[in-house]
C-alpha positions in Angstrom: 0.0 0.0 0.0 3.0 2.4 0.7 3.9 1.9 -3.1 0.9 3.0 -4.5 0.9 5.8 -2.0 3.8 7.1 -3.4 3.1 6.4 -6.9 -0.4 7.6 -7.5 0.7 11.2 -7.6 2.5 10.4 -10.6 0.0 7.8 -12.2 -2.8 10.5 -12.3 -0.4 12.9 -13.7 0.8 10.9 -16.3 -3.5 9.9 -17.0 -4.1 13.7 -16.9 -1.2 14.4 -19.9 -2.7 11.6 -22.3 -6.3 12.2 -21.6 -5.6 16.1 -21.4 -9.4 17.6 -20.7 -10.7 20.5 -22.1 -13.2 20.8 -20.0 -11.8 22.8 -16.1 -14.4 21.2 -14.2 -13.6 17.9 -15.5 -9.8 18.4 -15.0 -10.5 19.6 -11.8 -12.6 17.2 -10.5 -9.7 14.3 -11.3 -6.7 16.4 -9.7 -8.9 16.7 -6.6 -10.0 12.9 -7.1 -6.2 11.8 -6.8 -5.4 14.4 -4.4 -7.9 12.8 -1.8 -7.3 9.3 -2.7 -3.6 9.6 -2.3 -4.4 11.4 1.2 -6.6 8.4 2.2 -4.0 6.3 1.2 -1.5 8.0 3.3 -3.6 8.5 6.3 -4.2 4.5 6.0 -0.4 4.2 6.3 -0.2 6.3 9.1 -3.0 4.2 11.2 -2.5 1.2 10.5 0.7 -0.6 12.9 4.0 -1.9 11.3 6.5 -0.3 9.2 5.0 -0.9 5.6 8.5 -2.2 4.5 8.7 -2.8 0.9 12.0 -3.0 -1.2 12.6 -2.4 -4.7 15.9 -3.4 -5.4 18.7 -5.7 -3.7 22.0 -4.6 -5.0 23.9 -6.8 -2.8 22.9 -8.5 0.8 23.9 -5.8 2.5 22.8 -2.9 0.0 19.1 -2.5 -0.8 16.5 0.3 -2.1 13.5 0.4 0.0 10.7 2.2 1.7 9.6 2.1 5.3 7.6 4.2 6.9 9.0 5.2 10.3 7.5 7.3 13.4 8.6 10.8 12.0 8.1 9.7 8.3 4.1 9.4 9.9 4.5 12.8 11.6 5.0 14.3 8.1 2.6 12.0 6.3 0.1 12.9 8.4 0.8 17.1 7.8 1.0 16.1 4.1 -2.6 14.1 4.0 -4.1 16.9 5.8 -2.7 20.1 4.2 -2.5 18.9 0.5 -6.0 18.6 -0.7 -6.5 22.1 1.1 -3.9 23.9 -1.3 -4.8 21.8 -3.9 -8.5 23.8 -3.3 -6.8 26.7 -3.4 -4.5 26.5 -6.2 -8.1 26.2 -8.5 -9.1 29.7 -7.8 -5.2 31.3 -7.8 -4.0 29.8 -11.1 -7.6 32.0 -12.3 -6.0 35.3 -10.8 -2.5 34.6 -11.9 -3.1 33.9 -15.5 -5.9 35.3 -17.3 -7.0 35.1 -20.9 -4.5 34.8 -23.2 -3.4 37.0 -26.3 -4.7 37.1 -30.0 -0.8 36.0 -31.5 -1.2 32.6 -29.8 -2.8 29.9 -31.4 -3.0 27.6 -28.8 -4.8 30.3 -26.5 -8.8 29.1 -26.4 -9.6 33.0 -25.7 -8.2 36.4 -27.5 -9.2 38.9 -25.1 -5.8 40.7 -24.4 -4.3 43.1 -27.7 -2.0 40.9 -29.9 1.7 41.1 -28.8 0.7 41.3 -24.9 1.7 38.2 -23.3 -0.3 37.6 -20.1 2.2 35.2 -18.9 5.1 37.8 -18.9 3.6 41.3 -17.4 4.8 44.6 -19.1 5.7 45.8 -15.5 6.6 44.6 -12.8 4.0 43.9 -9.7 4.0 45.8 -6.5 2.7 44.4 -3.5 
């Protein structure tokens, strides 16, 4: 279970770039889908006893990579599961503020609100706080 913990992340990232939605709502609904599932996951390592051992490679008897999961690994786990479905809520909103529409020069842009030649990516100025 620790491996597919640790692996999920990048499973539904690599299933997001092939199916690649054009609908937001869809594409947000399977980040926050993945997001909670792998924070279930996590929070099942946590409470559930032992160390979740698993090893992927014996170089030698001595010499081995593997996982365990370890009483401050949990500590961490545990802040992780809890605080990364809450950013991932409010990185939908900010990426909206941070980049809007994009310019009438670029053809991969689905809107051409903003004057050709104005990248909304790079601002003409720089932003004071």
């Amino acid at each position: 279970m620790l491996l597919l913990t640790i692996f999920l992340p990048m499973i539904a990232a690599a299933a997001l770039w092939v199916w690649k939605p054009q609908d937001k709502r869809a594409r947000h609904l399977f980040t926050m889908a993945a997001t909670l599932m792998t924070s279930v996951l996590a929070a099942w390592c946590i409470l559930t006893p032992g160390s979740h051992a698993v090893t992927l490679l014996q170089l030698t008897p001595r010499l081995s990579i593997s996982f365990k999961l370890d009483s401050l690994g949990r500590v961490f786990s545990g802040m992780v599961a809890f605080l990364w479905p809450l950013a991932t809520l409010y990185a939908f909103p900010a990426r909206r503020r941070s980049f809007p529409t994009a310019c009438a020069s670029c053809p991969s842009c689905p809107r051409t609100t903003l004057p050709p030649g104005r990248h909304s990516s790079r601002p003409s100025r720089p932003r004071r706080w």
